[in-house]
N, C-alpha and C positions, 0 to 999 in steps of 0.2 A: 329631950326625947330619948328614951332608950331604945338602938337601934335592932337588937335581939325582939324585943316586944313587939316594935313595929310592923316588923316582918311576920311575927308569929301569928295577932289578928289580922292580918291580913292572907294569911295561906300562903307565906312565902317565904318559907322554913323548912328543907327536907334534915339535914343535920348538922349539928351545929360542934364545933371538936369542945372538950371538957377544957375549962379555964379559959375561952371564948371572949364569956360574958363579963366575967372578971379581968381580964384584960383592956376592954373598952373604956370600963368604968374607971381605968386610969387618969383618964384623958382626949385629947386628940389623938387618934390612932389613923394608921394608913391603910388602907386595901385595895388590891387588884382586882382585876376582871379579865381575862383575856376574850378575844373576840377577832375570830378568825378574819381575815382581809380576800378572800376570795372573790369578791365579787364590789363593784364600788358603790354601793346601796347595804345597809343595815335592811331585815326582814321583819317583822314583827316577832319572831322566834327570838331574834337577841334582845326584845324589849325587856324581858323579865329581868336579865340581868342587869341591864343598862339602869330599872327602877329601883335595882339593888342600891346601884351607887348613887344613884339621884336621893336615896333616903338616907344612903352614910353620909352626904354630905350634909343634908338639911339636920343629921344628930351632929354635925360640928366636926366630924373626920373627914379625913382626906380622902377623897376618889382616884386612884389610878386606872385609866384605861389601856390595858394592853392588848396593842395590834402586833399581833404574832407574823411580823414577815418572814422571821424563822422558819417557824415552827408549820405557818400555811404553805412553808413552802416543801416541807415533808406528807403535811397530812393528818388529822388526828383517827387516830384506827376506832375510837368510842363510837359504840351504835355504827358503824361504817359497816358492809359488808366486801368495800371491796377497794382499792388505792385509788385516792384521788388524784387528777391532773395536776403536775406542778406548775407554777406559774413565774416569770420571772421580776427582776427588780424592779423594771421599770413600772410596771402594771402595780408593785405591790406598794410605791411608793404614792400613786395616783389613788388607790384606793383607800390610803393611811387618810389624805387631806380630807376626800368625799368625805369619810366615817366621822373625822373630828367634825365636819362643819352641821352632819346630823347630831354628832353627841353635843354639841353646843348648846342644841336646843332642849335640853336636859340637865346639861350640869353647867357648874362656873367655871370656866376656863382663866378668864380673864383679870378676875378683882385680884385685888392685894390683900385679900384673906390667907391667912394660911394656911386656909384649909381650899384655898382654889384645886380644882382639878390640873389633873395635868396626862398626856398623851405620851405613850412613849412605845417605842420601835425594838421586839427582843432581835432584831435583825441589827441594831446597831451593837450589842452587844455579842453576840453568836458569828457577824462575820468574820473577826479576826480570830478566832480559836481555828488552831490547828486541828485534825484528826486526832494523832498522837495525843495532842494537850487534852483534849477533850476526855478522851477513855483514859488517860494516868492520872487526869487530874479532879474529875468527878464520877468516871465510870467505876474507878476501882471502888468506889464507896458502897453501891450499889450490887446486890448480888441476883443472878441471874433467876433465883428461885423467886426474889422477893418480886419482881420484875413478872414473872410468868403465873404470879399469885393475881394478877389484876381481871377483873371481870373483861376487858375491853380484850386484852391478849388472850384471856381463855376461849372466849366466845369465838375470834376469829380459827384459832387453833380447834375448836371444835369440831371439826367439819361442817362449819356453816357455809362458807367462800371455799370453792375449789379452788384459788386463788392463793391460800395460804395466807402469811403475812409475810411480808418485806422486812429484811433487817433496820431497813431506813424507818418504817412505820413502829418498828417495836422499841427502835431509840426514843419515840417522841414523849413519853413518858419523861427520861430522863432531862430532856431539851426543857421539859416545861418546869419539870425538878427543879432547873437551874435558875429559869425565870424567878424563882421564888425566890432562890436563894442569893438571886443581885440585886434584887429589888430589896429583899430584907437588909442587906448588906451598904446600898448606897442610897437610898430613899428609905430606911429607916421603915420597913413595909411587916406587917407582922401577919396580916392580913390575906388571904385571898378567896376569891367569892368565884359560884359559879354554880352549873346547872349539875344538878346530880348524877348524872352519869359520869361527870369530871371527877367523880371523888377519887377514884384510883391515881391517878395525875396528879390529884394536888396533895394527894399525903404524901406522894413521890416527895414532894416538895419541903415538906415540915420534916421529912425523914433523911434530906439532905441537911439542911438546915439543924438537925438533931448531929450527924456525923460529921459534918465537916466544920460549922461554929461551934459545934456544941452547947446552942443552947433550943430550951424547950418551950419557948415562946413564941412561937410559930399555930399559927392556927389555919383552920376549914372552914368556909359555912357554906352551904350549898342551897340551893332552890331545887323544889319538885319541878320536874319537866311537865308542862301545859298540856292537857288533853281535852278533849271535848268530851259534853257529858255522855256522848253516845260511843266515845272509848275512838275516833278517828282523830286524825292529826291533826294539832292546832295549826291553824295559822297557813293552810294549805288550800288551795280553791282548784277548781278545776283549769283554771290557766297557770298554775303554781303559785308561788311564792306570794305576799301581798310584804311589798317591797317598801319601804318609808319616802324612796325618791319618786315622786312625783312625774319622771320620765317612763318609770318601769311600773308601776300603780298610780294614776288618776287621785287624786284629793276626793272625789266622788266616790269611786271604787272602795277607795280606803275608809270613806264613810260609813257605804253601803253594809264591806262587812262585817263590822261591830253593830250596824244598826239590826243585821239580821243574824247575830248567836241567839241562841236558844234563850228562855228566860235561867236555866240551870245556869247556863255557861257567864250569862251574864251578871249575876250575883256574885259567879267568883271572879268572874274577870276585872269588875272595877274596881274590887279591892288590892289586884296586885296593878291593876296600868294604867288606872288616876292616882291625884295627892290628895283625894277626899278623904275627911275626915271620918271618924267613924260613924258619931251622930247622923251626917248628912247622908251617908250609905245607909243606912237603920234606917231613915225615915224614906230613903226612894223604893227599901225593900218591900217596906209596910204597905204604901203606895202600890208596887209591884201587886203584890199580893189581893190589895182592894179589887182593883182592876187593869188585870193582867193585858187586856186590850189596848190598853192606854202606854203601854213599854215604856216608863220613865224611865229605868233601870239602860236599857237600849239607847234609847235618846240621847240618856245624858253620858254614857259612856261613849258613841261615837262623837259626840260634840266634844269634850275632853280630850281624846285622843288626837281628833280629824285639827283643833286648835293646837297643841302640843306640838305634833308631828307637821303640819302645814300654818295653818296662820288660822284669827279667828273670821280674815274674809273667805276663804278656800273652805271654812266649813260653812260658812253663809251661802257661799255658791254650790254647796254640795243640796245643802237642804234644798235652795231653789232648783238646782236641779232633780230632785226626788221629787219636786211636786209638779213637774208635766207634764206624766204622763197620764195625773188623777185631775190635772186641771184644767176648765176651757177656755180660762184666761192667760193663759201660758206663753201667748206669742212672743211677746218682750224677754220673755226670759229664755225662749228659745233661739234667741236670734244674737242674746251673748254668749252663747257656753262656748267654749273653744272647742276646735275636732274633736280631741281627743277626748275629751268628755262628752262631747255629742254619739261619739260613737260606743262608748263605755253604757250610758243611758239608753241605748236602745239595741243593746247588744244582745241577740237571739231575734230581733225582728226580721224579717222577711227582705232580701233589698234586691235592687235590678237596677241594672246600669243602664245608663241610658247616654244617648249621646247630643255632647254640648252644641252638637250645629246646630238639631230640632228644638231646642230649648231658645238659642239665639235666633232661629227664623220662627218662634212662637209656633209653635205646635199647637193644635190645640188640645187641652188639657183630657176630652172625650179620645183623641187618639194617643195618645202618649198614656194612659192609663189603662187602654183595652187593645191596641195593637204592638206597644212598645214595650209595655210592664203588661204583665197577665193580672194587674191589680182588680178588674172589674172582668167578670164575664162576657159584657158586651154593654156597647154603647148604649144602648136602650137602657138596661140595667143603673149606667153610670147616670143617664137623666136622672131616672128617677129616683136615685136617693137622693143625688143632688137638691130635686125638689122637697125633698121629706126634708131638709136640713143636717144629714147624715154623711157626708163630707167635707174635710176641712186637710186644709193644703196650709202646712206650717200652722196647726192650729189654730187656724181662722177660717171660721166657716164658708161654704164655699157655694154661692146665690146664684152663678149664671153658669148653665149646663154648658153653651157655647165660649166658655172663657177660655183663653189664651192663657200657654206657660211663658213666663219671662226671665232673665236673667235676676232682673230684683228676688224671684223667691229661693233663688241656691242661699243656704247657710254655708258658710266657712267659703261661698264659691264650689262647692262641692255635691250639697246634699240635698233634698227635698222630700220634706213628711208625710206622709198621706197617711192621713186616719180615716177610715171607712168603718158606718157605722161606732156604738162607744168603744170599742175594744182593741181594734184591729189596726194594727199601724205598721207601715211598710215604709221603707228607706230607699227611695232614688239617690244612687252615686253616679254622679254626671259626668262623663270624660268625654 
């Protein structure tokens, strides 16, 4: 597979440096990635790159992934408006392990290929350099013009941040320069990949690599940065981030929002973050297009994904969870979802606390829903849907107007559903 092409139908090509492609075609070739350590969860924002390297390796080259403890511990000024927190060893060494055991589930770490992935720390190389060493021994190479030529530096110098830039933030160019130039050096790396706004940074890097080895086999390839088709940010929700750990994003959640991008957004999105073939994207499009109602396009993108990034039962309990709030048979599956997706599922519904005594001295269900929760305007009211068949408590219909609440109907020990009439569903949190 030629890994330039790959990328190219697939939308995942911003530029590619000249002599690129003919360098690949040598052979097994190596390439980086860096990928900031800030936080101990990957975000769906470093997927793109991450399927950069998932497809250099499936063309037979080597993936490097680089966690920038250095470098995250300066800051990258690109697209930033303003310094970010520094963070120290400890955290950035905890966050290194998190990220590989996410990247594992994309690339090979482990086989005796030679072209296995492999993880590596620009923090083990960056901490023994001196001040001194550093600016005599790769600063003078670099000149201040070429340096202040970079969109990332101009912009902040702009007047965009009243803020300015930091001497430490205007190094990071340099810092990353070097990454290039050690990797190229001792892992034999010609390679480096990343999202295009990095371009400044990494030519830093082929420019070092030009001055100080002297030679010119050093390359770029960048990805277009992700937008949605209506020009907002990808990969952003109104609770932030949609995170690949399953502590900080739900397997559900993480479902939900690839099940719900736009049909634009989702035509391009399965060609950069599934390994579908082309054909088989061609024929979901066709599909798409038959009958747009039917979101195979959707489907099978959060199935791929929600499988990849969590496992293929976490996307089977996603599905099952997506279908009870549209089902009447839904108890059973109600009664497994864990908190955290019980409460992901029904998040924006209406909820009232109520408390665990009245619930263990059985309350009955006409006062605990009309004096305790304002769920029913009044008891009267609460019969008579009751009689219509228009109440159901944990999605089982609810037959006797005079029924008792019990501790058997808390989920998690915590929660209790009430659907009134088809639509309307309120969450009891019991304390």
């Amino acid at each position: 597979m030629n890994f330039i092409e790959e990328l190219q139908w697939r939308g995942m090509i911003h530029t590619v440096m000249p002599g690129a492609e003919e360098e690949l075609a040598k052979g097994m070739a190596t390439a980086y990635l860096g990928i900031d350590p800030t936080a101990d969860s990957l975000h769906i924002g470093h997927l793109v790159g991450v399927m950069m390297l998932k497809h250099l390796q499936n063309a037979g080259h080597k993936p490097l992934a680089l966690v920038g403890g250095a470098t995250g511990m300066i800051g990258d000024p690109s697209m930033k408006s303003q310094e970010r927190k520094l963070i120290d060893e400890q955290t950035l060494r905890h966050n290194q392990e998190a990220i590989k055991r996410q990247l594992a589930k994309f690339l090979d770490f482990d086989s005796d290929s030679p072209n296995a992935a492999e993880l590596v720390n620009n923090y083990d190389w960056m901490k023994d350099f001196s001040f001194l060493g550093f600016i005599r021994d790769i600063g003078k190479h670099i000149t201040v013009n070429y340096m202040m030529a970079k969109d990332s530096v101009k912009k902040r110098l702009s007047g965009e941040s009243r803020e300015g830039m930091s001497f430490t933030e205007f190094s990071y160019q340099l810092l990353q320069g070097y990454d290039f130039l050690n990797l190229y050096r001792e892992k034999n790396c010609h390679f480096q990949l990343g999202g295009s706004d990095q371009w400044g940074n990494m030519t830093t890097g082929t420019e070092l690599i030009r001055r100080i080895a002297g030679k010119e086999d050093a390359y770029a390839i960048t990805c277009p940065l992700i937008t949605k088709a209506d020009g907002g940010k990808f990969g952003k929700t109104e609770s932030g981030n949609v995170w690949l750990d399953a502590r900080y994003t739900s397997p559900y959640k993480f479902y939900q929002f690839w099940l719900n991008v736009s049909d634009a957004d989702a035509e391009k999105y399965i060609k950069i973050f599934t390994m579908l073939p082309k054909e088989e994207i061609d024929s979901l499009i066709a599909l798409q297009a038959e009958d747009p109602g039917q979101r195979p396009l959707q489907k099978r993108l959060a199935k791929e994904l929600t499988t990849m990034v969590h496992s293929a039962a976490d996307y089977e309990a996603a599905v099952e969870a997506s279908q009870i709030l549209f089902s009447n048979s839904a108890a059973e599956a109600l009664h497994k979802l864990d908190e955290k997706t019980l409460v992901d599922v029904f998040d924006g519904v209406p909820t009232f606390e109520v408390s665990r005594q009245d619930i263990v001295d059985g309350i009955k269900l006409a006062d605990l829903l009309v004096d305790k929760a304002a769920i029913f305007p009044s008891k009267g009211e609460f019969r008579k849907m009751v009689q219509q068949n228009a109440v159901s408590i944990n999605k089982e219909k609810l037959t006797d107007p005079m029924a008792q609440a019990s501790v058997d109907m808390l989920l998690n020990d915590k929660y209790i559903l009430i659907q009134r009439g088809k639509k309307n569903y309120y969450l009891l949190i019991v304390k």
